[in-house]
C-alpha positions as CSV (number, residue, x, y, z in Angstrom):
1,X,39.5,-8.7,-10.1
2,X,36.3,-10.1,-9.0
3,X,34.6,-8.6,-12.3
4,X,37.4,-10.4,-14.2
5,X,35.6,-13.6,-13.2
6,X,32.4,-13.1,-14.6
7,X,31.6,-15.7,-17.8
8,X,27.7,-15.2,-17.4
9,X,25.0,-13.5,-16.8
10,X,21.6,-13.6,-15.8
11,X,19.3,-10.8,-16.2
12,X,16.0,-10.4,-14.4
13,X,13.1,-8.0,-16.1
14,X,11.0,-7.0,-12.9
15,X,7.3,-5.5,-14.0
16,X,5.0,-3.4,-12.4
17,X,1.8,-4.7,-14.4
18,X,-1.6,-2.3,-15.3
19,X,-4.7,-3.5,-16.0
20,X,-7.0,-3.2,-18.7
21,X,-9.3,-0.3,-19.7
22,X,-13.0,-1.0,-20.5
23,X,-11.9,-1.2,-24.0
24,X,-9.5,-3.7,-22.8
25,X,-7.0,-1.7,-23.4
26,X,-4.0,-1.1,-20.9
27,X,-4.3,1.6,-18.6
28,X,-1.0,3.4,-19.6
29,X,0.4,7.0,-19.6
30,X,3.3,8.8,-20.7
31,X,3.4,9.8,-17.1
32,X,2.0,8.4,-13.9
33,X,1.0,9.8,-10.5
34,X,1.6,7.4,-8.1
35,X,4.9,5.2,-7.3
36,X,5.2,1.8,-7.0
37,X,6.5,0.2,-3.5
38,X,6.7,-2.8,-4.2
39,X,8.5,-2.5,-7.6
40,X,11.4,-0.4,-5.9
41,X,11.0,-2.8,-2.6
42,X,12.2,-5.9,-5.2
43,X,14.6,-4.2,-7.3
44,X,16.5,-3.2,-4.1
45,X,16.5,-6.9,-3.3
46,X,17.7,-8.1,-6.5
47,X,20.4,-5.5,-6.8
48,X,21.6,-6.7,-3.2
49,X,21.8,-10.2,-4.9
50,X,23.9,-8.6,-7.7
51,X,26.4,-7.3,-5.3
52,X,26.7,-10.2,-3.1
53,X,27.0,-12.8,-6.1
54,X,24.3,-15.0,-4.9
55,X,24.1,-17.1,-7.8
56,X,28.2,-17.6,-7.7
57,X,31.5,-15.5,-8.4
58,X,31.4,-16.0,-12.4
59,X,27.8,-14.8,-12.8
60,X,26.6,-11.0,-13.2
61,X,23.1,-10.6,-12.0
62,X,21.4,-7.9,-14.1
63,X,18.2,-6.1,-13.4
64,X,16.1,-4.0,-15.1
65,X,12.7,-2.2,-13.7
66,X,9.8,-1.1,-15.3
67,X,5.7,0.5,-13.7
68,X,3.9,-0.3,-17.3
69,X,1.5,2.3,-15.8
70,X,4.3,4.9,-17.3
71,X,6.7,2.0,-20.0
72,X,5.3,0.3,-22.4
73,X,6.6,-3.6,-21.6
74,X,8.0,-5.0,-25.1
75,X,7.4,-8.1,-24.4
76,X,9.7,-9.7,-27.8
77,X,12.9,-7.2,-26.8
78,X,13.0,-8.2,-23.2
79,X,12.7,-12.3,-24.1
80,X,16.0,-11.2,-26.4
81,X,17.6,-9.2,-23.5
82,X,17.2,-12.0,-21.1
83,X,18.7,-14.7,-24.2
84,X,21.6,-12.2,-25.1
85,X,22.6,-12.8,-21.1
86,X,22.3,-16.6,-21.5
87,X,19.8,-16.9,-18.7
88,X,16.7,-14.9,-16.5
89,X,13.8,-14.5,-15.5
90,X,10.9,-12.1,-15.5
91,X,9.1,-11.3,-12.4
92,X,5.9,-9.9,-12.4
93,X,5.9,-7.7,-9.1
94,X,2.9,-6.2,-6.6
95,X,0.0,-7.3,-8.6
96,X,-3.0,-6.5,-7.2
97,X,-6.2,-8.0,-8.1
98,X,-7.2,-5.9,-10.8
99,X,-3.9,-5.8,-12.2
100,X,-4.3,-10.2,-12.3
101,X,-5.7,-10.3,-15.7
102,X,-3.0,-8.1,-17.2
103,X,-0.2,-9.9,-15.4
104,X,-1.5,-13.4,-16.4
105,X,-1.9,-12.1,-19.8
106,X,2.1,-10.8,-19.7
107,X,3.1,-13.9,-18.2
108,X,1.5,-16.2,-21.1
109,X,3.3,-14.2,-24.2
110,X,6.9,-14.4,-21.8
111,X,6.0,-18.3,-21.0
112,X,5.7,-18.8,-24.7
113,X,9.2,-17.6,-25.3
114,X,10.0,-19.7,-22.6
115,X,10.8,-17.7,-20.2
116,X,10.8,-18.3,-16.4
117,X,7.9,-16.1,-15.1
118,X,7.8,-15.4,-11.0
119,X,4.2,-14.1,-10.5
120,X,3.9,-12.0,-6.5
121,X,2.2,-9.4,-4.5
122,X,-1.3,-9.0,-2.9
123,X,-3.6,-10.9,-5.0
124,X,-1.4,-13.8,-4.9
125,X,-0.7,-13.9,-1.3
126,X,-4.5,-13.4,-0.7
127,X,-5.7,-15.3,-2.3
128,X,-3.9,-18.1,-0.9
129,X,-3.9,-16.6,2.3
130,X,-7.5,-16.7,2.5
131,X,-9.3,-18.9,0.4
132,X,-9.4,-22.8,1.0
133,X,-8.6,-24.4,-2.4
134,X,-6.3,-22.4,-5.0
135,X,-8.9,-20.1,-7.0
136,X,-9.3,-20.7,-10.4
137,X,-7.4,-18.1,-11.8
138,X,-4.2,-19.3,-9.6
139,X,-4.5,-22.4,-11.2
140,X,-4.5,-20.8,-14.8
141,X,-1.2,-19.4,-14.1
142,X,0.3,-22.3,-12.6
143,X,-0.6,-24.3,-15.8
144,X,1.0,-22.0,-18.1
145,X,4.0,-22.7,-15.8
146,X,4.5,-19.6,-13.8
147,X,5.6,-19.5,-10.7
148,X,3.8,-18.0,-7.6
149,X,5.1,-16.1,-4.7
150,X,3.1,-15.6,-1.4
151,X,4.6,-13.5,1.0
152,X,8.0,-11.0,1.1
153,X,10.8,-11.7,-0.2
154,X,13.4,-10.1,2.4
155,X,15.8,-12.9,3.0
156,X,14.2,-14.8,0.5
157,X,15.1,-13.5,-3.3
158,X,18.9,-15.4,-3.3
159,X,17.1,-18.6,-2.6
160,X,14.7,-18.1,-5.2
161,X,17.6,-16.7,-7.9
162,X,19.1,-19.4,-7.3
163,X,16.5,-21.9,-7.6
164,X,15.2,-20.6,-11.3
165,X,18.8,-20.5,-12.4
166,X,18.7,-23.9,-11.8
167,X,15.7,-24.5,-13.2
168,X,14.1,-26.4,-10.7
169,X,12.0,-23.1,-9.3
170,X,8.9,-24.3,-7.3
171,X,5.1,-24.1,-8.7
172,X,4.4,-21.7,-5.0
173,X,6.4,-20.3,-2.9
174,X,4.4,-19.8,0.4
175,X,5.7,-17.5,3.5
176,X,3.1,-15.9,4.6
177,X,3.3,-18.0,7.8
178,X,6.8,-16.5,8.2
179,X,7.1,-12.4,8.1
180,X,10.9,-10.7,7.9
181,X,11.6,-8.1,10.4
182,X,12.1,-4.5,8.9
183,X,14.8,-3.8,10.9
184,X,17.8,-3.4,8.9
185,X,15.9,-4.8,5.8
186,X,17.3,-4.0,2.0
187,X,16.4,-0.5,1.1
188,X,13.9,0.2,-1.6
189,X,15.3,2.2,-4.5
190,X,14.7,2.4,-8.2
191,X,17.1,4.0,-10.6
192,X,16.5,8.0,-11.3
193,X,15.2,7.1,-14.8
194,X,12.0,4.9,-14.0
195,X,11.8,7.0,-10.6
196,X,11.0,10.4,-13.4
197,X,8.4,8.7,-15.4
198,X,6.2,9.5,-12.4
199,X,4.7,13.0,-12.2
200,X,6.7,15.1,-9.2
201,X,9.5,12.7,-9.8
202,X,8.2,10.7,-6.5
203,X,9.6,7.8,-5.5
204,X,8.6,5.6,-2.4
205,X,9.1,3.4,0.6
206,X,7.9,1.8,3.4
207,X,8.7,2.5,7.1
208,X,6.3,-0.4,8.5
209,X,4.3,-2.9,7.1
210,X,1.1,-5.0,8.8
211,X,-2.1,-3.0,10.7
212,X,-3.6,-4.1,13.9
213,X,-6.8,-3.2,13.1
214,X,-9.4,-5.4,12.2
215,X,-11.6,-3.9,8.8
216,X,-13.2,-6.8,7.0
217,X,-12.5,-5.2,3.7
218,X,-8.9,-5.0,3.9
219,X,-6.2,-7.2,2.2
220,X,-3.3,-5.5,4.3
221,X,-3.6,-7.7,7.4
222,X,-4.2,-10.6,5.9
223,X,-1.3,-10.5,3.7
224,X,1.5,-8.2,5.7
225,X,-0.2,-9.2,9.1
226,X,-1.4,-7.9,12.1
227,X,1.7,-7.3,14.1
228,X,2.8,-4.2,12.8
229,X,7.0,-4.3,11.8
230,X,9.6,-1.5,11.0
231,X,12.5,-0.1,9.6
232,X,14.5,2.1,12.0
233,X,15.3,5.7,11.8
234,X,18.5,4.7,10.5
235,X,17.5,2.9,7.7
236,X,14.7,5.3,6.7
237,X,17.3,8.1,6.8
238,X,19.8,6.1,4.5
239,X,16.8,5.5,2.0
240,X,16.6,9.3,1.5
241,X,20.1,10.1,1.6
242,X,20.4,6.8,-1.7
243,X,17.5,8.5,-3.2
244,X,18.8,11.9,-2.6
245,X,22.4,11.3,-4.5
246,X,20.4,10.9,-7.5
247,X,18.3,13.7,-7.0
248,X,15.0,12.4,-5.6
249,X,14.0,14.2,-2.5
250,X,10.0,13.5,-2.7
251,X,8.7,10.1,-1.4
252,X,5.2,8.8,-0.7
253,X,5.6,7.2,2.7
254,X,3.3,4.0,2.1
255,X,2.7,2.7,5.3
256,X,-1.5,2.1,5.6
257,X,-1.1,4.0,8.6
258,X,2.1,6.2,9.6
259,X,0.9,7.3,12.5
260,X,1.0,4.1,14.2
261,X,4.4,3.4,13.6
262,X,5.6,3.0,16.4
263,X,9.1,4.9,15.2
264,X,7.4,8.0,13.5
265,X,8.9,10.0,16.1
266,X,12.4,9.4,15.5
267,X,11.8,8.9,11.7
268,X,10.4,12.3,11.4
269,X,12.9,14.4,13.7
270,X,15.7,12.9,10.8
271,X,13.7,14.0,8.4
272,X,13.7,17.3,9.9
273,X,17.5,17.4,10.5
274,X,17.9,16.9,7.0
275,X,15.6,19.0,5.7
276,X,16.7,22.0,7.9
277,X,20.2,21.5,9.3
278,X,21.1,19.6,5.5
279,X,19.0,21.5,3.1
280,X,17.3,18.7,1.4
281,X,14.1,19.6,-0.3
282,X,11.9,16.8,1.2
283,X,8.4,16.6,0.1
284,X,6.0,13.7,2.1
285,X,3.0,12.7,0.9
286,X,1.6,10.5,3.7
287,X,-1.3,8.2,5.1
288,X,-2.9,8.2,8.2
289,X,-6.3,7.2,10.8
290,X,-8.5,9.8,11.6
291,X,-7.2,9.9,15.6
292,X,-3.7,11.1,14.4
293,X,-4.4,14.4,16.3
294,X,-4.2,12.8,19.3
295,X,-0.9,11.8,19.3
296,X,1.1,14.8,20.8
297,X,3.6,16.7,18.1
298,X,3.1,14.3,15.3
299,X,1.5,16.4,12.6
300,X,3.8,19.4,13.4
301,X,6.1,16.9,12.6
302,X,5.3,15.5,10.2
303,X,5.0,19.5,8.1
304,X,8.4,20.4,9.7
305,X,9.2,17.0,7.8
306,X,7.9,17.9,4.4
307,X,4.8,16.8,4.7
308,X,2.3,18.7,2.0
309,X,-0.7,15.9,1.9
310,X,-2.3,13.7,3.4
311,X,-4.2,10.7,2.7
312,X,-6.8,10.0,5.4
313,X,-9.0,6.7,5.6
314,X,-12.1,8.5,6.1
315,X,-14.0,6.0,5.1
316,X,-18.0,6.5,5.7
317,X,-18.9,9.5,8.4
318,X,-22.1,6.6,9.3
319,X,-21.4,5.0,12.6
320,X,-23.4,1.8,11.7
321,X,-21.8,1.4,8.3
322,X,-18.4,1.7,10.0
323,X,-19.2,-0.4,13.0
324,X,-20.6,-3.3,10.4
325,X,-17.3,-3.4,9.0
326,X,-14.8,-3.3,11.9
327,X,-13.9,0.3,11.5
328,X,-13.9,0.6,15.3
329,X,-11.1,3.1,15.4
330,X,-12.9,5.8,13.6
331,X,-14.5,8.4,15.8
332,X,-16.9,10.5,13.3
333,X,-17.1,13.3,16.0
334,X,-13.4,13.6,15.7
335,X,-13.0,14.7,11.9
336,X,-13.5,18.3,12.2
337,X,-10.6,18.3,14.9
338,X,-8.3,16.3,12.8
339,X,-9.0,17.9,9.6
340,X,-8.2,21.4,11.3
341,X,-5.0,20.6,12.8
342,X,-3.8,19.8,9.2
343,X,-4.8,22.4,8.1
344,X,-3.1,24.7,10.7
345,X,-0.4,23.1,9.3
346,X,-1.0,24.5,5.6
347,X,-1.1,20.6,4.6
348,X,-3.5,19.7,1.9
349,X,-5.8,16.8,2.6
350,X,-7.0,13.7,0.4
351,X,-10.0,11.7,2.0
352,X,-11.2,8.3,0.9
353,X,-14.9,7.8,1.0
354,X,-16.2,4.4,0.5
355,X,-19.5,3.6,-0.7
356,X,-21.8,0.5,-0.7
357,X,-21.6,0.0,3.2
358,X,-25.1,-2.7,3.8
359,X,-27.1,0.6,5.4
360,X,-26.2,3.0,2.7
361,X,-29.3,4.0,0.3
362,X,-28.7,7.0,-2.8
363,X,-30.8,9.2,0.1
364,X,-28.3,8.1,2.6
365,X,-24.8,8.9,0.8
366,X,-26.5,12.1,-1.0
367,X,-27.2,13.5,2.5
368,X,-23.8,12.4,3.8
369,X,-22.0,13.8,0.9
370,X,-23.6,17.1,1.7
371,X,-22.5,16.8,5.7
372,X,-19.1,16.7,4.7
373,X,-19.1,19.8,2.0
374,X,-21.0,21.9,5.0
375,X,-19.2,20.6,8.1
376,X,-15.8,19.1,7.6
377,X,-12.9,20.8,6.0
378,X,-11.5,18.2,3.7
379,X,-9.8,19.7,0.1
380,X,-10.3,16.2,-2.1
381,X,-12.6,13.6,-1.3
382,X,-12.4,10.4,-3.2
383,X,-14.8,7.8,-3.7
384,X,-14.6,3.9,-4.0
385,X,-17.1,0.9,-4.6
386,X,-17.4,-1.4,-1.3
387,X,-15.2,-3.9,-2.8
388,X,-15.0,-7.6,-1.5
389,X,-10.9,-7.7,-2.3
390,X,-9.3,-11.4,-3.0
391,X,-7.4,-11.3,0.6
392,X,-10.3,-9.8,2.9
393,X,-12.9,-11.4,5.4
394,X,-15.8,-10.0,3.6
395,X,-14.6,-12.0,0.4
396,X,-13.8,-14.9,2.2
397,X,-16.9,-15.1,4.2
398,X,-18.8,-14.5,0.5
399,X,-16.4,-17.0,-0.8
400,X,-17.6,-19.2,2.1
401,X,-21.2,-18.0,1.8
402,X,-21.5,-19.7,-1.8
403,X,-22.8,-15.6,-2.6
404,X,-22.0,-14.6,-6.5
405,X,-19.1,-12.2,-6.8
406,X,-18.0,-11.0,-10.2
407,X,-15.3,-13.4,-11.9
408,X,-13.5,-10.6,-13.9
409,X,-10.6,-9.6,-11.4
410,X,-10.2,-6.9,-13.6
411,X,-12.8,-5.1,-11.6
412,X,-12.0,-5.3,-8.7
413,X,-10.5,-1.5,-8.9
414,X,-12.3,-0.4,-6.1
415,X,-14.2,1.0,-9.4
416,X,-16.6,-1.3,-10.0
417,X,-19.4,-3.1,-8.3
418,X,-18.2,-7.0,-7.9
419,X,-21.3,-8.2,-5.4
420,X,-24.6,-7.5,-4.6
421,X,-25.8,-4.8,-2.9
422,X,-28.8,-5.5,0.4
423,X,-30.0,-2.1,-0.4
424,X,-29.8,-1.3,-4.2
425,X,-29.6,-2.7,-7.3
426,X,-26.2,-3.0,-8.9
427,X,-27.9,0.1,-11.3
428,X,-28.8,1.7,-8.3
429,X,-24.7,1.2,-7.0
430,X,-23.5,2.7,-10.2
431,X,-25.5,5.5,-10.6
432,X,-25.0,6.7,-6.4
433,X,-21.3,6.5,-7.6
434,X,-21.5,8.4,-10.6
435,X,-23.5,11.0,-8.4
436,X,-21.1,11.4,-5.6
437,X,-18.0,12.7,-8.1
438,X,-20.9,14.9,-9.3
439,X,-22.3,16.2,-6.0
440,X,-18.9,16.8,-4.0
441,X,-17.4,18.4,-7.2
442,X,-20.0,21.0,-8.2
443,X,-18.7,24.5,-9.4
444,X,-20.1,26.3,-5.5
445,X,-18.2,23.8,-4.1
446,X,-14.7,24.0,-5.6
447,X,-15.0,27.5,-5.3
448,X,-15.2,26.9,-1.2
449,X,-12.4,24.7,-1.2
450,X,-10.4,27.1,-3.0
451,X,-11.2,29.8,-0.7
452,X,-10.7,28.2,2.5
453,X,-7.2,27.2,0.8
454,X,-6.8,30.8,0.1
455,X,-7.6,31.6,4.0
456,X,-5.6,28.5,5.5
457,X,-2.5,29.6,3.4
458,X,-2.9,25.9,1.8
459,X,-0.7,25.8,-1.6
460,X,-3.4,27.1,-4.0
461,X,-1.3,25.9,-7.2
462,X,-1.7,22.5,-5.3
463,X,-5.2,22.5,-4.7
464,X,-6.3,23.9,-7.7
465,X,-4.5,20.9,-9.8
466,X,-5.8,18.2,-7.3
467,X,-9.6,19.6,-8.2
468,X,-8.9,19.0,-11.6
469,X,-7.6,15.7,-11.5
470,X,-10.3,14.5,-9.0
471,X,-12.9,16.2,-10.3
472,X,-12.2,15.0,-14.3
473,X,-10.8,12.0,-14.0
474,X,-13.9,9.7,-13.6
475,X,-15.7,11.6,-15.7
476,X,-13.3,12.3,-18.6
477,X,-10.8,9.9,-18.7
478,X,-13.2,6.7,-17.4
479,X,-10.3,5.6,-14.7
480,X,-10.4,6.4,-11.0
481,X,-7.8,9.5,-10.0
482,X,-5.6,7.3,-8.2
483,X,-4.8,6.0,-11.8
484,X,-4.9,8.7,-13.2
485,X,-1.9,9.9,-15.4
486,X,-0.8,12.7,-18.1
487,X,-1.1,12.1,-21.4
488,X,-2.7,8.4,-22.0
489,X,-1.6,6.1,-24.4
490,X,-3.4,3.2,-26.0
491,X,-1.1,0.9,-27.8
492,X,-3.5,-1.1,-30.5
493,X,-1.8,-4.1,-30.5
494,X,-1.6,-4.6,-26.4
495,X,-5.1,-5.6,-25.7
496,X,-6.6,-8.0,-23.7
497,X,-6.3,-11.4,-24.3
498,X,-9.4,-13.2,-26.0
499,X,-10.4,-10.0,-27.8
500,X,-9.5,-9.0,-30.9
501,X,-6.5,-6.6,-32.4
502,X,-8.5,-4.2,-34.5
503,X,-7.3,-2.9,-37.9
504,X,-5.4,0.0,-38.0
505,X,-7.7,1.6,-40.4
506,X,-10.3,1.8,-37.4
507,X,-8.6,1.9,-34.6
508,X,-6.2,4.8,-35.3
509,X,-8.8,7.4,-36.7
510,X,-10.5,6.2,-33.6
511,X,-8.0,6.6,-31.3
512,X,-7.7,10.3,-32.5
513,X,-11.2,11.4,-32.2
514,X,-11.3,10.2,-28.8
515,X,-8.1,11.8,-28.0
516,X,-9.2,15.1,-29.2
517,X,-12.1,15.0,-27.2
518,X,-10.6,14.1,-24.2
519,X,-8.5,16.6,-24.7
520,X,-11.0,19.5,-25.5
521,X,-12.8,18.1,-21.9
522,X,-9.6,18.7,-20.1
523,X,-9.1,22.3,-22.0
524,X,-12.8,23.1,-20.4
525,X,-12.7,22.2,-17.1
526,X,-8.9,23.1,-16.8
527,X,-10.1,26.8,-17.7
528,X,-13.2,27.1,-15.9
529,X,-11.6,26.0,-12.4
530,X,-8.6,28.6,-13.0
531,X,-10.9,31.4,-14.0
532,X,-12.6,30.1,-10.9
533,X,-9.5,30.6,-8.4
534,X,-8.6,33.8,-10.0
535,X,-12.0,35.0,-9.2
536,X,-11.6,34.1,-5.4
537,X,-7.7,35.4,-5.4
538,X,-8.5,38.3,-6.6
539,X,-11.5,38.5,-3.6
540,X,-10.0,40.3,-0.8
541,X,-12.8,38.6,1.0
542,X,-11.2,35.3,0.7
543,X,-8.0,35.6,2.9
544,X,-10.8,36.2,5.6
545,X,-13.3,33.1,4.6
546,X,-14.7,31.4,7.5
547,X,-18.0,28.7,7.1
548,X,-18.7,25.8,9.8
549,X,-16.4,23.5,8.4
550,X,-13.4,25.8,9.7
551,X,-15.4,26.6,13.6
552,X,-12.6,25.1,15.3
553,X,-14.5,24.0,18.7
554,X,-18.2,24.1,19.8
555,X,-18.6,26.7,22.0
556,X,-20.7,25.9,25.6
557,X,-24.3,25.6,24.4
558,X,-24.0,25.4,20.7
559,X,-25.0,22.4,18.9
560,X,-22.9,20.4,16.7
561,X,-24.5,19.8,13.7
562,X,-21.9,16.8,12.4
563,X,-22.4,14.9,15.7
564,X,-26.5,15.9,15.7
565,X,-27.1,14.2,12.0
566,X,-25.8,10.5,13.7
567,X,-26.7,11.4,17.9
568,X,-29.2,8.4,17.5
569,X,-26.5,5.8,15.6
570,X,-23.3,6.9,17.7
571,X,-22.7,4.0,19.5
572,X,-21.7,4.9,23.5
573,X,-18.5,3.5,23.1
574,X,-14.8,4.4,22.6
575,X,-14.8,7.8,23.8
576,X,-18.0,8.7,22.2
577,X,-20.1,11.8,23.4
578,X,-23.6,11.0,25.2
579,X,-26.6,13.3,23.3
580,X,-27.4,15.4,26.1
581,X,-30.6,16.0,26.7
582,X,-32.9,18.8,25.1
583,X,-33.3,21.2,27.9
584,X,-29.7,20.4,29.1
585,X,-27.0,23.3,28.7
């Protein structure tokens, strides 16, 4: 009956924005790797609109969702979607700082249709979070008449419906001062069809938000907060079972730091009853601190959950570098440990390694890159640019400082160097990041990943395409492997705005000459690290590999060679161990 009612509609286009290549080109591909949170986080709150009638019994709310990492977003058929329905809007959703340009450049062709444009997610709230005055580019957007969202929209997204059906939608909508509790919060879900354009068919959620730690280069308190919320076992279990009637069974758990949720317990011992009472293929791909280990039973757990990898906040293995930024609760002496009792646990392990920190020098990271490959069992290390992120201390205090940062938010990828360095020049920067991918992924030193895989009973298959990926996509591809995808596409006429569409005569032969060689990169290095694990499968040798990296303990009177690099910059605090002296032991 109540459908009966309906006379009008109003449809609402939510967008995951990319950002541009250094071509200026979207960063786009026929399938991505990694889901997007937030984009399922909003079109579960819009569908909950849709179902309650929050803009009145006689209109339909219609969504539709799109990552344009994986969709191309036709910008002229979704203005004639939202027209056919008599009203909308479009809302650009979880843009990050690098993904600003791209978004502002979406929201000026939708805003020339005349469209209503809602603009959120973590450069936004940053910015205005942290920064004074509204930057610059804020502004920009605000002229072109888009709206801006700061903060989450649980409890929220009615009001705003509501508002740009109206049209009287305010310039900023600011509640950051003002965090919903997770607690019975609408689920995040996304319909099976965008859920499959990512690789694995993953789809997401998160079971907290907010950090109580205190880095200086992260967004994430700043913006979610540092009292740490979260969704019960109840709720988390209902967000499988939705995603599970349509056949999604793999999430990526996106909590910055599962292991301090304070309901990872109870979360996880559903998981398991589903998994092994129900029969639901679960598959977790989770992140976590480096002390993890110490809290009793959790990564049994969390692989009698479904857990398969890990992504560990590593960070820097120098004490001073990590003390200089706040990184108080990472115990370098502790790695080894942690990494092992994955491992145990045949779960693969993803580190992130940041580099830039004001003590690091090329000598500096070279030697530390070649601590880790010798002393701490980690499969895939990934590395990043010390970034000053809209949202953070350090770019608020270099905000403050008057120092220069790069304008181009573009960059700001975690890719790029945005500031200057105290110990290098910006050349230097570049080229100690081009060497890291280099120096970790040598040819000896995939081969000793693969074998302690082999030994741990880690999922080779797994390993051996995670090498690939790591170790290409910098190099190949141009784009870090966290945006990595399969099968890129470059759509000529979606380029940046302010440069210029090139003739097809140039730009399609090209596009296929750098396709094929691309293409012939991947064949080589695809082939050489497969010929490379059948060589250590076929090794007998291998199911018995042992190096330092996998000496569980130092024994009475040995050294330990990860804490002996750093004895002299371990500070004495939190736990750490006291150098004992030479003739001691």
């Amino acid at each position: 009956m109540r459908g009966n009612l309906a006379k009008r509609a109003f449809h609402v286009a939510l967008i995951k924005p990319s950002h541009y290549d250094a071509d200026g080109y979207v960063i786009q591909w026929r399938r991505s790797t990694l889901p997007s949170n937030s984009l399922a986080s909003v079109h579960g709150l819009v569908i909950e609109c849709a179902r309650s009638r929050a803009l009145g019994p006689d209109v339909d709310i219609e969504v539709e969702a799109c990552d344009e990492c994986n969709t191309v977003v036709d910008v002229r058929a979704v203005a004639k979607r939202i027209r056919s329905a008599g009203g909308g809007m479009v809302g650009l959703i979880g843009v990050q700082s690098n993904q600003y340009p791209r978004a502002l450049d979406l929201g000026r062709q939708f805003r020339e249709f005349g469209l209503a444009v809602v603009m959120g997610g973590f450069h936004v709230s940053g910015c205005i979070a942290m920064l004074p005055t509204l930057s610059a580019d804020l502004q920009e957007a605000l002229d072109l008449g888009i709206t801006l969202f700061a903060g989450e929209a649980e409890g929220r997204m009615a009001d705003l419906l509501r508002d740009v059906a109206a049209g009287q939608a305010k310039p900023i909508y600011n509640y950051l001062s003002d965090m919903p509790e997770m607690a019975a919060a609408v689920y995040p879900i996304l319909p099976r069809e965008v859920v499959t354009r990512v690789a694995g068919h993953y789809s997401s959620f998160d079971a907290g938000r907010g950090c109580p730690f205190q880095c200086s280069f992260c967004t994430i308190i700043n913006v979610q907060g540092r009292k740490s919320r979260y969704r019960t076992p109840d709720d988390v279990e209902a967000i499988v079972r939705a995603n599970a009637a349509q056949g999604i069974t793999r999430f990526f758990i996106t909590d910055d730091n599962f292991a301090r949720n304070r309901n990872w317990e109870p979360i996880l011992d559903r998981l398991i009853e589903l998994r092994e009472r129900e029969k639901f293929n679960i598959r977790l791909l989770i992140q976590v601190d480096t002390l993890c280990h110490r809290i009793s039973n959790f990564i049994a757990k969390a692989a009698r959950a479904g857990c398969t990898a890990v992504f560990i906040g590593l960070e820097n293995i120098n004490p001073e570098s990590l003390m200089g930024t706040k990184k108080r609760q990472n115990k370098i002496w502790e790695y080894r440990e942690m990494l092992l009792a994955w491992r145990a646990q045949k779960v693969m392990t993803y580190a992130g390694y940041i580099l830039g920190f004001p003590t690091d020098t090329p000598e500096s990271t070279a030697r530390d890159i070649e601590i880790i490959k010798r002393e701490l069992p980690v499969d895939i290390l990934e590395f990043f640019y010390l970034t000053p992120l809209p949202g953070s201390e350090d770019h608020k205090n270099l905000y403050l400082r008057g120092v220069p940062m790069d304008p181009d938010m573009n960059k700001y990828d975690l890719e790029h160097a945005c500031t200057a360095h105290p110990m290098m020049s910006k050349e230097t920067w570049i080229a100690v990041y081009t060497d890291a991918w280099a120096r970790y992924y040598t040819d000896e030193h995939v081969e000793t990943i693969m074998r302690r895989a082999v030994a741990s009973g880690v999922n080779r298959t797994k390993v051996l395409d995670s090498l690939t990926i790591f170790a290409g996509s910098a190099r190949i591809e141009g784009v870090h492997p966290l945006q990595f995808g399969f099968l890129r596409r470059k759509i000529r006429t979606q380029r940046r705005h302010g440069m210029p569409i090139v003739s097809p005569f140039i730009f399609y032969p090209w596009r296929a000459a750098n396709f094929l060689n691309v293409t012939a990169q991947w064949l080589r290095l695809m082939w050489r690290y497969r010929r490379i694990m059948a060589r250590v499968v076929a090794d007998p040798a291998s199911r018995k590999h042992f190096d330092e990296a996998l000496r569980p303990h130092t024994q009475p009177g040995e050294t330990d060679h990860f804490v002996e690099a750093f004895a002299d910059k371990i500070p004495h605090t939190h736990g750490a161990p006291m150098r004992l002296p030479a003739a001691a032991g």
